[in-house]
DRENDO-1510 file (C-alpha; in Angstrom, 1 decimal, always signed):
<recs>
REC; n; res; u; v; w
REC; 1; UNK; +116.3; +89.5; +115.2 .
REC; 2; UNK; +115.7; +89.1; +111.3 .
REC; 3; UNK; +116.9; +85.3; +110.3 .
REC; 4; UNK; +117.5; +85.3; +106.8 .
REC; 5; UNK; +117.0; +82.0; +104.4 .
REC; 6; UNK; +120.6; +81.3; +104.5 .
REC; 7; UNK; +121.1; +81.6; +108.0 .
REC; 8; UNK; +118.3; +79.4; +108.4 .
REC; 9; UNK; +119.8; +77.2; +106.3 .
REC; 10; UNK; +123.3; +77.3; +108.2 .
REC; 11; UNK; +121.9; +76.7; +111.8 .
REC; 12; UNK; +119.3; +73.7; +110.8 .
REC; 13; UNK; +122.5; +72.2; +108.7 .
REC; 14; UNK; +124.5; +71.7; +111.5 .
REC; 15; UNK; +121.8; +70.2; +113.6 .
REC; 16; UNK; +119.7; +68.2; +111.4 .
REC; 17; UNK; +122.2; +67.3; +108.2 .
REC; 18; UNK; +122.4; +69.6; +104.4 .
REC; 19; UNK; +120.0; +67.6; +102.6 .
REC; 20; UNK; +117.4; +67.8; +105.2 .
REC; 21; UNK; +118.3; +71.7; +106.1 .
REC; 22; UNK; +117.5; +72.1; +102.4 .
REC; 23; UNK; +114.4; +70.3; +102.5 .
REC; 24; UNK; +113.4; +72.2; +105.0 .
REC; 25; UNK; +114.1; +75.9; +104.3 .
REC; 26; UNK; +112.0; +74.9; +101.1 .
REC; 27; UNK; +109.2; +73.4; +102.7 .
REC; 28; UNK; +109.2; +76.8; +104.6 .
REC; 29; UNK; +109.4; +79.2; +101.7 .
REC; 30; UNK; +106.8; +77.6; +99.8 .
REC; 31; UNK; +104.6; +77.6; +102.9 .
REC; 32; UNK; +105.0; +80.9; +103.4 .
REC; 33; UNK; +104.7; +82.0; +99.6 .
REC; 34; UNK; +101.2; +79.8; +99.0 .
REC; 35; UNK; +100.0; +81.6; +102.5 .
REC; 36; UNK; +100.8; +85.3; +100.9 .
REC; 37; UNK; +99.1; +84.3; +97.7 .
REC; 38; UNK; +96.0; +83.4; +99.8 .
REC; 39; UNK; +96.1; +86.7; +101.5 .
REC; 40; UNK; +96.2; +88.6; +98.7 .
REC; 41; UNK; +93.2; +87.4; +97.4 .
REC; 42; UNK; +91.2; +89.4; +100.2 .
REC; 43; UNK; +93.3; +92.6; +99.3 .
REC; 44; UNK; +91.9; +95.6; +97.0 .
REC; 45; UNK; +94.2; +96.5; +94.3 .
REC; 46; UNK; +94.5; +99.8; +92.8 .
REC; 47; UNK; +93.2; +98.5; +89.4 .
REC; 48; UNK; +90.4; +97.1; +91.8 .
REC; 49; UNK; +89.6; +100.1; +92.9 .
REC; 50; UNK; +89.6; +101.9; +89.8 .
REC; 51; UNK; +87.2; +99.7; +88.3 .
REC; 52; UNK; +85.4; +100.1; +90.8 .
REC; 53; UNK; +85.2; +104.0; +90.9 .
REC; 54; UNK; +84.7; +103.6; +87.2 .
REC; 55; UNK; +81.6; +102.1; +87.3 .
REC; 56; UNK; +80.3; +104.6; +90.0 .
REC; 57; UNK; +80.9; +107.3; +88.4 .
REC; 58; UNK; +78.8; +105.7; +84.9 .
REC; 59; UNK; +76.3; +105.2; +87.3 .
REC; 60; UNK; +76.4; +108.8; +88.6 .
REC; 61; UNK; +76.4; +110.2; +84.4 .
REC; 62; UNK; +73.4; +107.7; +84.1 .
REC; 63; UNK; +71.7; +109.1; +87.1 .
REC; 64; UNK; +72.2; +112.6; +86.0 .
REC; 65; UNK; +71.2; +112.4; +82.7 .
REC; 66; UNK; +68.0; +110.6; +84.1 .
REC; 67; UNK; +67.3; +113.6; +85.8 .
REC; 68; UNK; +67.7; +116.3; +83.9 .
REC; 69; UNK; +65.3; +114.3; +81.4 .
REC; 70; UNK; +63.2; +114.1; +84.2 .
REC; 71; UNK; +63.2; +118.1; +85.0 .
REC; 72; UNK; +62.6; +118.7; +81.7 .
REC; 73; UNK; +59.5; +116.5; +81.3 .
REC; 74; UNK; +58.6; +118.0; +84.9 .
REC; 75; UNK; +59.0; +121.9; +83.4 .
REC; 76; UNK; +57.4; +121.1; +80.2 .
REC; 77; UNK; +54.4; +119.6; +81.8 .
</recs>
C-alpha cells in the first residue's frame, strides 16, 4: 500500500490537528530528502564513470607509446 504525502497528511490531520499534520509531513519529507542526498554521495554517476574511463584509457595511449619507444630502442640496439 503506497501512502502518498497528501494522504499522509489527511489521516495525521484528523488525529493529531492541521498545523501539526503539516509540521509533520514536512519534517518527514525533509528527512527523507537530506537521507537520499546522503546516499547519493556513495553512488557512481555516468559522468563519474566517464572520467574515470577517460583517464584509463590516457594511461593505456601513455603506456603504448612507452612501448613502442621501448621496442624500437630494443631493435635498434
Amino acid at each position: 500500500m503506497t501512502v502518498t504525502t497528501i494522504d499522509l497528511f489527511n489521516i495525521l490531520k484528523v488525529r493529531i490537528g492541521e498545523g501539526e499534520a503539516k509540521a509533520l509531513v514536512e519534517y518527514i519529507e525533509m528527512q527523507v530528502k537530506d537521507n537520499l542526498e546522503e546516499n547519493m554521495t556513495a553512488y557512481a554517476t555516468k559522468a563519474d564513470l566517464k572520467e574515470e574511463v577517460h583517464k584509463l584509457e590516457i594511461k593505456l595511449e601513455k603506456m603504448r607509446s612507452d612501448l613502442i619507444k621501448w621496442m624500437f630502442i630494443f631493435w635498434i640496439g
